[in-house]
C-alpha positions, 0 to 999 in steps of 0.5 A: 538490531532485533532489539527493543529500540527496534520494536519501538520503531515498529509501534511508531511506523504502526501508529502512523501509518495507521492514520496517514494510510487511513486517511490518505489512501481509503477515504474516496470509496466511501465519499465519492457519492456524497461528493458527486451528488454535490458537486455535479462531477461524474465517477469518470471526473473523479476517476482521473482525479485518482489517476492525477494522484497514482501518475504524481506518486508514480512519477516522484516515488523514486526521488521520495525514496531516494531522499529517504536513504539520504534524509532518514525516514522520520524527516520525510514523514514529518514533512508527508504528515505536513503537507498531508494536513495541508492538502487534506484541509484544502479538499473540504473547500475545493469547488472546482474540478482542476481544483480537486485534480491538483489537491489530490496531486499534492496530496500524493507526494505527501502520502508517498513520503508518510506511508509505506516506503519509509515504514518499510525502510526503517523497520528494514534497518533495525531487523534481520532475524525478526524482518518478517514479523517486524514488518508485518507488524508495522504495515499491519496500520494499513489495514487497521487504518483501512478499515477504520478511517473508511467505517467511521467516515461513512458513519459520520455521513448521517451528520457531516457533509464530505467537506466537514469530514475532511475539514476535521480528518487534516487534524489527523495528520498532525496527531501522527506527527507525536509518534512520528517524533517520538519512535521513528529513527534509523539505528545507529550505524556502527550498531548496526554494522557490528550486529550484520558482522555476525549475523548468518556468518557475515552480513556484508552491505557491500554486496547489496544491489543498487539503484542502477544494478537492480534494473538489470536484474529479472527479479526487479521487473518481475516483482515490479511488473507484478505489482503493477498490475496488482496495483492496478486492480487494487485501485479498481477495489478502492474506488469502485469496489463499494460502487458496484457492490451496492449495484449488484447487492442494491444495499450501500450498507451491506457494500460498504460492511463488505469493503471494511472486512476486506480492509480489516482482513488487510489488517490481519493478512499482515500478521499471518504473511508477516511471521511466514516471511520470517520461516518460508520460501518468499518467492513462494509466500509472494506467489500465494499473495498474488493469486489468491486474489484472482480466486477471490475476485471469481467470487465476485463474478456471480453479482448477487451473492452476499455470503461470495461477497464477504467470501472475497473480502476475506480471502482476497484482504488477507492475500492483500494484506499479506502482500504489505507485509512480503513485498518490502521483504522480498525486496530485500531477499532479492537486492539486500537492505542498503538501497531498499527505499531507493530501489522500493520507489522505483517499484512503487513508480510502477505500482502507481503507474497501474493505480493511476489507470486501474479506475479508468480501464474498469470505468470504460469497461463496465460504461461499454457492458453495463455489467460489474461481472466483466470488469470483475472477469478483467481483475481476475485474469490480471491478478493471474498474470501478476501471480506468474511475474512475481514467481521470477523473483530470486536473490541477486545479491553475490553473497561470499560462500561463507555467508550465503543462505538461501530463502 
């Protein structure tokens, strides 16, 4: 615990997540051009090709986690990296829509079971003192993976079709699997009990929230419901953001360098939040992850501006990326680390439910104004609201006198 077994866990969640985030979340921004010119689908086809994907992670996010308390993180990441490299393959040689539709569903169970979840989960059991910075650390793949995968995909557009690219990315997955292997285990238990015997006076899981106690709590439904709507903004930048930067800017180039520093700036989000989870208030520090990229999206508003538009990727990549490395955090200062990736599916059902409608809602709202700068106004007002929830996030646990800290 705290120990350098832990941190060894960290750089493999890191590596992995690196390369299964990289590819499995960020790819279709910068290839839906290349893949509509092709194939004939309009954005709005691929938009509910992106929405099969949210409403399948949404909707198996709860039993993925569940297995994931069961089974142990490194056994579900094999089998995501697996079937990752399986549906990855598959979409350089789909040539119908329902097709595409069902790969991309596939993919996500694959994604949910190799990504954030399970880094989480097993970073959360080998950290108390050091959680904060120990899971920003590991989420910090996210962003490095973001604005890595997404740069080098564009680029190899000069010269490899989009089937091509996603032919050779599948052999990505299997690499993930070495670090997989070698560095992702849960600690051994009596270890881990003996080190929450003395820590802060007494760590006992017996008073840690499970699956069903944790729905009855407000802090579930306000950090869930929050991210919710986050997620679904979050989508809209991930699909879209590109498209309507290269409208408004009338540079592909200039939108897709805008869209990589917003990654990168994830990628740096995660080590600035992650440390200050470790000393301050965490309702506080989510409540500043949420916000600030509504103040960031105002930025977009105006449409013409290149300097706004590196000015929200900056500030709205280090909120996002400091949401990665607070959320899962929160989860455990609100319900304890016990059922934490049961308890983290569930929310990210509710995460995915908003991923899966955040496309179509800003497609209809830009094909009925043929203007960027309401869609932009909608993702502003629902940040804001999602600011306002998750500030209802407390601790739930009943914590014995002698042991009770508070954030």
């Amino acid at each position: 615990m705290d120990s350098r077994e832990g941190w060894w866990a960290v750089l493999g969640g890191l590596l992995t997540l690196t390369i299964t985030a990289g590819t499995g979340l960020f790819l279709i921004p910068v290839l839906i051009d290349p893949i509509t010119e092709e194939t004939g689908w309009s954005f709005s086809d691929v938009s509910i090709g992106t929405m099969f994907w949210g409403l399948t992670a949404a909707f198996l996010s709860p039993v993925l986690g569940a297995m994931i308390d069961r089974f142990g993180a490194r056994r579900m990441m094999i089998f995501g990296c697996a079937l990752n490299f399986l549906t990855t393959f598959l979409l350089g040689r789909v040539t119908e829509l329902w097709q595409f539709y069902v790969v991309l569903a596939l993919a996500a169970i694959g994604t949910m079971s190799n990504t954030f979840i399970p880094v989480a989960a097993v970073v959360a059991r080998w950290f108390i003192t050091h959680r904060g910075i120990a899971t920003g650390i590991a989420m910090l793949g996210l962003g490095i993976g973001g604005g890595t995968f997404p740069m080098a995909a564009g680029q190899l557009l000069d010269t490899y079709t989009w089937r091509e690219i996603y032919t050779y990315l599948a052999f990505g997955y299997l690499i993930a699997l070495v670090p997989t292997f070698m560095w992702v285990r849960n600690p051994d238990p009596e270890i881990e009990k003996a080190y929450a015997d003395v820590h802060e006076g007494g760590y006992d899981p017996q008073f840690d929230l499970n699956f069903s106690s944790a729905l009855k709590t407000r802090s579930f439904w306000g950090i869930s419901l929050g991210d919710m709507l986050t997620g679904m903004i979050f989508n809209v930048f991930t699909i879209f953001l590109v498209v309507y930067l290269t409208r408004d800017l009338d540079s592909r180039s200039t939108a897709t360098g805008v869209y990589s520093l917003f990654l990168i700036c994830q990628a740096a989000g995660t080590m600035v939040f992650g440390p200050l989870a470790d000393r301050y208030s965490i309702r506080g520090l989510l409540v500043c992850c949420y916000f600030f990229p509504a103040v960031g999206t105002c930025f977009l508003i105006p449409g013409n501006s290149t300097a706004l538009a590196y000015a929200f990727a900056i500030t709205a990549g280090l909120a996002a990326g400091g949401r990665s490395a607070v959320f899962p955090v929160g989860l455990i200062y609100a319900f304890g680390e016990t059922h934490m990736a049961s308890i983290f599916g569930l929310s990210t059902t509710l995460f995915m439910l908003g991923n899966a409608f955040g496309a179509p809602i800003a497609s209809a709202i830009y094909a009925a104004t043929d203007s960027t700068r309401y869609v932009y106004l909608f993702c502003a007002a629902v940040l804001v609201v999602s600011a306002m929830l998750v500030s209802l996030t407390r601790p739930e646990r009943t914590i014995p006198a002698t042991g009770s800290h508070d954030d």
